[in-house]
C-alpha positions as CSV (number, residue, x, y, z in Angstrom):
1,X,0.0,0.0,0.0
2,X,1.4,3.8,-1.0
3,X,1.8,6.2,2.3
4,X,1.9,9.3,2.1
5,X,5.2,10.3,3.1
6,X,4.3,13.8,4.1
7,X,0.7,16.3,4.7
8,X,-1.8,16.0,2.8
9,X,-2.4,19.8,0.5
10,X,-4.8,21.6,2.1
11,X,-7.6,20.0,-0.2
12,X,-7.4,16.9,1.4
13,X,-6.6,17.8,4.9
14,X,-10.7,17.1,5.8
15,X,-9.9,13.4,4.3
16,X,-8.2,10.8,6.2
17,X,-4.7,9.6,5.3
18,X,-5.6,6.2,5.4
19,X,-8.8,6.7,3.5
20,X,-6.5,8.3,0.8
21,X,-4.3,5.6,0.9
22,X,-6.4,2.8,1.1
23,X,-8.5,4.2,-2.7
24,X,-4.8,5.0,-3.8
25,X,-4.2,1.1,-2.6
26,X,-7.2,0.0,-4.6
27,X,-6.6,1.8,-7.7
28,X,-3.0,0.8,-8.2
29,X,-3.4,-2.4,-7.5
30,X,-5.9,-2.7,-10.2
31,X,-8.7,-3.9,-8.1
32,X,-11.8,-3.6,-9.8
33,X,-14.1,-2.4,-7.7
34,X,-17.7,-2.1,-7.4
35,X,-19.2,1.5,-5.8
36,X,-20.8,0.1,-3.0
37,X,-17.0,-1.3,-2.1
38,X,-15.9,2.6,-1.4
39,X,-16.7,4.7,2.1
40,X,-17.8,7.8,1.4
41,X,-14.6,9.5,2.6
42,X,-12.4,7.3,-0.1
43,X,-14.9,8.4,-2.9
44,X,-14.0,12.2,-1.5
45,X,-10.6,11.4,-1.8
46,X,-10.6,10.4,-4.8
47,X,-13.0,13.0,-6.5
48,X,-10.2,15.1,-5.2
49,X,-7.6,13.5,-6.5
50,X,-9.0,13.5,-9.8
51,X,-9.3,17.2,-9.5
52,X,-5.7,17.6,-8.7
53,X,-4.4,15.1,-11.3
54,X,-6.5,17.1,-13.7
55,X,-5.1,20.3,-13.2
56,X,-1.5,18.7,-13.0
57,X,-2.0,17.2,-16.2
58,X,-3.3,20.9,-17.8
59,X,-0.5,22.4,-16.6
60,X,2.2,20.4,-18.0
61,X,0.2,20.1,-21.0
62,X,1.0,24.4,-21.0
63,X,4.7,23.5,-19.6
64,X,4.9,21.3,-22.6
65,X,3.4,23.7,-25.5
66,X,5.3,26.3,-24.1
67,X,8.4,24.3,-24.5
68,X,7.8,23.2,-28.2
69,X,6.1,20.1,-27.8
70,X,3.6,19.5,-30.8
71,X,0.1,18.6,-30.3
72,X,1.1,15.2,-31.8
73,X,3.0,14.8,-29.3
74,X,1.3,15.6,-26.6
75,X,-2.0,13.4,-27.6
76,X,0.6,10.4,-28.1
77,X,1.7,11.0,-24.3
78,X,-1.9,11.2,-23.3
79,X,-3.3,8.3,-24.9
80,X,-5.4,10.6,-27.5
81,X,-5.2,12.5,-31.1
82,X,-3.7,15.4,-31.9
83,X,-7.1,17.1,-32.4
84,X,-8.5,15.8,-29.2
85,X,-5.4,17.0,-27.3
86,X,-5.7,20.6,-28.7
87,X,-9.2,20.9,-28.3
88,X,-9.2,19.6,-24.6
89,X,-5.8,21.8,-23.8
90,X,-6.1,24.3,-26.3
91,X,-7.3,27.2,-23.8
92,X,-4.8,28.3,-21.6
93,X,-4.4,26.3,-18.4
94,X,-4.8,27.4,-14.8
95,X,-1.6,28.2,-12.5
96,X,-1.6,25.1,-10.7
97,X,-1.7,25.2,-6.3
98,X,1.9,23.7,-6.0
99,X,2.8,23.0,-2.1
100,X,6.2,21.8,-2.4
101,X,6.2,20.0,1.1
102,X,4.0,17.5,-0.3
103,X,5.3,14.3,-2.2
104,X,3.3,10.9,-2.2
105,X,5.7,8.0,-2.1
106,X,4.7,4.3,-3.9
C-alpha cells in the first residue's frame, strides 16, 4: 500500500490519510471495484484526487506547449489525437496550487 510520506495539501486535509491511501491502494493495484466497495470519505478522496491530477495534467500540457512540444506529441503521451489534445488543452491552463512540502511515495 502507498503512504503518504508527508501532509496531505490543504484539499485533502478534511480526508483521512488512510482513507487516501487505502482508494490510492485499490486503484494501483488494479482492483476492480464495485461502488458500493468505497466509504464515502475514499470516494472524496478520490474525487479530489482526480481534480488535482486534472489540473497537473493541464499544466504540463502548457509547460509542454510552451516548450515546443507539438500537439502530436502531446496526444501520443496522453493516450489521444492530436485534435482531441488541442481541443481539450487548447485554452490556456490554470496556475496550478503547487505545495512543495508535499510528495506521495509508492
Amino acid at each position: 500500500m502507498p503512504k503518504i510520506s508527508k501532509p496531505l495539501p490543504p484539499e485533502l486535509r478534511g480526508i483521512s490519510e488512510k482513507s487516501v491511501e487505502e482508494a490510492a491502494a485499490r486503484i494501483m493495484e488494479g482492483f476492480r471495484v464495485q461502488t458500493h466497495l468505497f466509504t464515502k470519505d475514499e470516494l472524496e478522496g478520490l474525487a479530489m484526487l482526480n481534480n488535482l491530477m486534472s489540473d497537473t495534467i493541464k499544466w504540463v500540457v502548457a509547460e509542454r506547449r510552451a516548450k515546443g512540444d507539438s500537439w502530436s506529441q502531446i496526444g501520443s503521451s496522453l493516450g489521444i489525437s492530436k485534435q482531441a489534445a488541442q481541443q481539450r488543452f487548447g485554452k490556456k491552463a490554470p496556475a496550478p496550487v503547487v505545495d512543495e512540502d508535499v510528495a506521495i511515495s509508492a
